[in-house]
N, C-alpha and C positions, 0 to 999 in steps of 0.2 A: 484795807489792803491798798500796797502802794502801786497803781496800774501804771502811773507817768515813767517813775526812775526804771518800770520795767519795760517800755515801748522805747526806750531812749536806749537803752543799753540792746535793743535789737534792727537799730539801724545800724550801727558797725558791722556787726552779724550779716546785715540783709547785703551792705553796699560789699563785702570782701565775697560772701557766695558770687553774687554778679560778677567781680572782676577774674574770681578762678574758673566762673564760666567762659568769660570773655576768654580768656589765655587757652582753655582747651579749645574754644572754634580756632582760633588762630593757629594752634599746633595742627588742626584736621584738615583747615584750606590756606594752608600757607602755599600752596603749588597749584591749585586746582582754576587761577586763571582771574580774567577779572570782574566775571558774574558774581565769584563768590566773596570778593571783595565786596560789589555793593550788597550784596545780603548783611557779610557783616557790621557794615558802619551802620545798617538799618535796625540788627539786634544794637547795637550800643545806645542807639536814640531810644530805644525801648528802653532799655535798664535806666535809662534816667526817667524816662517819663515813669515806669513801678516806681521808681525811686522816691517818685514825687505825689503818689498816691492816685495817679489817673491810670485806667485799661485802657491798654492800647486798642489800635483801631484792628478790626478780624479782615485777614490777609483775604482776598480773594480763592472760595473754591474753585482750584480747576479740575477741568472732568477729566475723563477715563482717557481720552484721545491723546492729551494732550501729556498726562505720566505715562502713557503708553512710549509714545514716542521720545518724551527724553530721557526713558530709562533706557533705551536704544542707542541715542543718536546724542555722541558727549555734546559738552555747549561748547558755542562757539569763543573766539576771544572778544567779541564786540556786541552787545544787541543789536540784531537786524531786525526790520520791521517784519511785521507777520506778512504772508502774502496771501491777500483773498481771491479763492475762486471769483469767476463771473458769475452775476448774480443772474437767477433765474427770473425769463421776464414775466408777464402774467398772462401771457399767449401759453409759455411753458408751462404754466403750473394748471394751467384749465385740465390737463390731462385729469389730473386728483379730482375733480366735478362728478358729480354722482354717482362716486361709489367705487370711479377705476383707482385700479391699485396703482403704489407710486414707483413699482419693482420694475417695470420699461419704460419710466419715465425720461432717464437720463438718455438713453437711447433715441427715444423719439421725440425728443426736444425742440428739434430742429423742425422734425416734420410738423409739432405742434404750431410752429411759429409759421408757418408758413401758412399753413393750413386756416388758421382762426383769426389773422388779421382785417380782413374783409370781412367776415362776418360778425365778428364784435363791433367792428365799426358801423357797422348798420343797425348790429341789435342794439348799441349804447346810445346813440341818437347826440354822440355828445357831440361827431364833427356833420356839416352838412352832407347831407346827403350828394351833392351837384361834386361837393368836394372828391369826398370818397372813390368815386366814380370818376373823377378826371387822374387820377391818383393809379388806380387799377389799369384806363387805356394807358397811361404813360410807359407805365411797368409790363403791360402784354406789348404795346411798341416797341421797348427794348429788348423783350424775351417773351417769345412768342411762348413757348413750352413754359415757362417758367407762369406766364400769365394765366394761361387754358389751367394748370392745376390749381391754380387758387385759384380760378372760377368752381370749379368742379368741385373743390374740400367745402369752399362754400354753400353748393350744394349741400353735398352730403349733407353739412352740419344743420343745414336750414330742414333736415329730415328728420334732425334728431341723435343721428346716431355719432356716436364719437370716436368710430372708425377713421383711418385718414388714409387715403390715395397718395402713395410715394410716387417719385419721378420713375421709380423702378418698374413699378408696377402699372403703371401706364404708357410706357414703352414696349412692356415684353407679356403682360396678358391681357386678354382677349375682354371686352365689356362684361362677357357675361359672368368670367372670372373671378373681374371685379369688385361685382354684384354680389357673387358669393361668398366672397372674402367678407365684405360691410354686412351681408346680414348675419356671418358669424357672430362679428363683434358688435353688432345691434342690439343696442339693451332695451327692449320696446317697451314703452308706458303708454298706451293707447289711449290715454286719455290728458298726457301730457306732449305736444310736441309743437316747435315753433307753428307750425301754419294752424293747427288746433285750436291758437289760443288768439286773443286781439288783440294787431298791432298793423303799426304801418306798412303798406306793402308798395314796389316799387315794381319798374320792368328798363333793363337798358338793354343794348346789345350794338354789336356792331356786323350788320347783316352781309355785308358781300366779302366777310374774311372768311375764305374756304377752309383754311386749318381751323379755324376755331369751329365751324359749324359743323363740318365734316366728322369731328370728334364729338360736341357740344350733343348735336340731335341724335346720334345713335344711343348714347349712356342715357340720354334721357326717356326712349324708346325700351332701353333695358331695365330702365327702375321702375318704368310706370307698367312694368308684366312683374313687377317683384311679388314674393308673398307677403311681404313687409307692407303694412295700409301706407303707414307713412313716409315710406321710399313712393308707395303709389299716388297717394295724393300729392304731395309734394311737389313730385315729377311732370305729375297730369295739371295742376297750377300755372307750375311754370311753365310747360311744354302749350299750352292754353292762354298764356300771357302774350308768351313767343311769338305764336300763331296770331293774335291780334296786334299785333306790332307791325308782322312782315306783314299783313293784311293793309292795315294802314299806311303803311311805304309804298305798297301796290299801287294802288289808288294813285298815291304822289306822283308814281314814276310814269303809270299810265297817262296823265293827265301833261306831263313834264314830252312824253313820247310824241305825242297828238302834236304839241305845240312846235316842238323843232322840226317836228315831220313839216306842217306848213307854209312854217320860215326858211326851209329847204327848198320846198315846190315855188317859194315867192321870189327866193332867189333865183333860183337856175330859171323863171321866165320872164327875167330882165333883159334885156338887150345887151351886147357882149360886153358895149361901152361903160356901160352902167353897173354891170355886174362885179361882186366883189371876189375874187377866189379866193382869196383866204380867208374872208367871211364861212365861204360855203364850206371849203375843207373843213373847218374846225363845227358848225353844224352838222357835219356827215358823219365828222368824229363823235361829235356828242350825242348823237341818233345813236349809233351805233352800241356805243359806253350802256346809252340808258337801254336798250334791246337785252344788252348780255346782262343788266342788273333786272334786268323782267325774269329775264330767262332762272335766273340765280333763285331769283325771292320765290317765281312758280316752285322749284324745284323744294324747296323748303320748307313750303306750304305743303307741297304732296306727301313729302316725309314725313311730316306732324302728323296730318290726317289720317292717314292711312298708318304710320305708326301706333299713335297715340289713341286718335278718338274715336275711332274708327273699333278698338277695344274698349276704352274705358266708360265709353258711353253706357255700355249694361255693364258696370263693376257690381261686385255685388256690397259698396257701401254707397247709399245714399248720397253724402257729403260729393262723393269724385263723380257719381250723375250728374249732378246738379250743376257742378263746375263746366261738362262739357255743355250743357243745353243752354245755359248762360253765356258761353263763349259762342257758340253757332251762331246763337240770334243775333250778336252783334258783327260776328261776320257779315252774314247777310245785308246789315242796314248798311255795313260798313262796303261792301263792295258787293252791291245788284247784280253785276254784269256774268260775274261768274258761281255766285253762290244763289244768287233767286233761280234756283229748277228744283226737279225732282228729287235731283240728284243726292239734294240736300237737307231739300224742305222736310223729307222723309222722315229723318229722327227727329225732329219737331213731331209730326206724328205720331211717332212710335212714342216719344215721352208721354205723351194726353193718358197715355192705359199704365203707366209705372205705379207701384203700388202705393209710394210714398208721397203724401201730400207736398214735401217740398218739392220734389222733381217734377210734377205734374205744375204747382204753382209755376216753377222757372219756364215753363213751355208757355205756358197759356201767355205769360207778361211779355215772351220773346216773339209770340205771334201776335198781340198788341202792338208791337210797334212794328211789324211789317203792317199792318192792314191800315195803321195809321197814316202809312204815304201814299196815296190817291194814285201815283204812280205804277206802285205794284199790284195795284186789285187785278188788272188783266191777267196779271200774270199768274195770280195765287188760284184760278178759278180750277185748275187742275188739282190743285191741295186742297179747294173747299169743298170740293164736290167728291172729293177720297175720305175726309175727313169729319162733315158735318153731323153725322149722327153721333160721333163720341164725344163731338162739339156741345153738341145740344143735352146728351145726357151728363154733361158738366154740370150745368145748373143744379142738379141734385147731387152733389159731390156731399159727401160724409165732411166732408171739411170745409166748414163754412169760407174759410178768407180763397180756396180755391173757388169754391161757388160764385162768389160775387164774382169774382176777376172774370169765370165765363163769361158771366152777363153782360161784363165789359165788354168783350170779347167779339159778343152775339152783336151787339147793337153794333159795332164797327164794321161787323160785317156785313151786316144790314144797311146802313148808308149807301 
């Protein structure tokens, strides 16, 4: 059989089909502009290339979007570039994070971004820490509202939950509102949530900004009564961190108090010659500055306490006891003056009898270091004489690493 003279006699055949194809596109877009011009020239590059026994290269699929709309919208006379949306950043896309649907996503976009900057930056550990935080006062220095809610979303999120506090909603309702709103959309994993798990932990604040604290301690008063553990722990933490902060500024300021008070009194009994007045004005100012920052920080302290620990000390989880009886004692070493009494030393007592070995542990180690300052024995002999029997029946505690630490305990007292 002759196959050659019959492949030779079907290129003629193949090259005149191509060119009466060419001539009908040309009859069909001869007016339709000059898209369809370069479609053209591009089938003609193809008929040579079949021509020449190679498959052309497969045109790109476009999707549904895109013949959607230019079965609609004729073409233009020129190719313009596509224009892209703004891309979404990864603040925005956290909404999609375990589980939330992406159907109010575009909506609260915004609030995402605001919301989760600060605390990705702390959970990534990528920028410094010292940074982060000079980063955030700058941004509460220029907007003071704009700064208190992304302290606040930060909260939230350091709760767990992926609710988010708008500018709205902290304007126009009420804390407790609030509260209800986050534990609607509170997705609770009890066994998973930031302060649950280990990691680094921090404490900043900037103590004598009345809008900040004025809004800052009451939400935190409100989450740490939530039914939510982890709005409760979370809250009783940091409302617990807080308290040991403004505690230790205390201390500062009183000590800061004392000292201008006698460079006051050292002035004014100089002789008139010798005496400096503008020296004195500005110690009188500064006495005073440091009185109204006493005054501030008292206030702030009584809030917490009597907010916060004052409930959560019998919570009924272990984990948020533990946290207040661990913050007390260091109170205490931390400022004698006004937490070594009754007043105080009391839930130290009251933990010795808790059911859980850990919270009974945190009392015994926080009464360890009272009894270890030679200073305070006088003072503690009203609490050892209230307390020594449940002292003593420690030693036989069902849990041995409590047991020992009594005996620690007992021999310090004994000294």
């Amino acid at each position: 059989m002759k196959i050659q003279p019959f492949i030779m006699d079907m290129e003629p055949l193949q090259d005149s089909a191509l060119e009466s194809l060419d001539e009908e596109l040309s009859e069909d877009v001869s007016e339709s502009g000059s898209d369809f011009e370069v479609q053209l020239k591009s089938k003609r590059k193809m008929k040579q290339t079949v021509a020449h026994g190679t498959l052309p290269p497969k045109r790109p699929r476009r999707n549904v979007s895109d013949q959607s709309s230019s079965s609609v919208t004729p073409p233009a006379s020129s190719p313009s570039p596509v224009q892209k949306g703004p891309r979404r950043t990864s603040r925005q896309r956290r909404g999609k994070e375990g589980g939330e649907e992406e159907r109010g996503e575009e909506e609260r976009g915004e609030e995402h971004s605001t919301a989760g900057g600060l605390y990705e930056a702390v959970k990534s550990g990528r920028s410094a820490l010292a940074t982060v935080v000079s980063e955030w006062l700058e941004d509460y220095k220029q907007d003071q509202e704009a700064g208190l809610l992304e302290l606040i979303n930060f909260l939230v999120q350091c709760c767990g939950c992926k609710g988010v506090v708008s500018k709205e909603m902290l304007t126009s309702m009420d804390n407790s509102d609030i509260i209800c709103q986050l534990t609607k959309e509170f997705k609770e994993d009890l066994s998973a949530y930031p302060l649950s798990s280990v990691g680094p932990q921090c404490q900043h604040s900037l103590l004598y900004d009345d809008f900040l604290f004025s809004s800052l301690v009451p939400l935190l008063t409100g989450l740490a009564d939530s039914q939510v553990r982890a709005f409760r722990h979370t809250s009783t933490f940091i409302a617990m961190k807080l308290m040991s902060a403004v505690v230790e500024v205390a201390v500062s300021v009183f000590a800061q108090i004392q000292v201008t008070k006698r460079r006051c009194e050292l002035e004014k009994n100089k002789a008139a010659e010798h005496r400096a007045t503008q020296k004195l004005e500005e110690l009188k100012k500064s006495h005073s500055e440091l009185l109204e920052h006493q005054t501030e920080l008292c206030s702030i302290r009584n809030a917490i306490f009597k907010g916060v620990f004052v409930h959560r000390y019998r919570d009924r989880v272990p984990e948020i006891r533990a946290v207040c009886v661990e913050a007390l004692g260091g109170w205490v070493l931390s400022n004698s003056s006004v937490f070594l009494n009754d007043g105080y030393l009391k839930y130290l007592g009251w933990m010795l009898h808790d059911k859980q070995p850990v919270v009974r542990l945190r009392s015994v180690k926080a009464l360890q270091g009272l009894y270890e300052e030679s200073e305070f024995i006088g003072r503690l002999e009203l609490f050892t004489s209230r307390f020594k029997e449940r002292e003593l029946n420690m030693v036989l505690d069902k849990d041995s690493e409590v047991a020992v630490e009594a005996v620690k305990l007992l021999l310090l007292i004994h000294k």
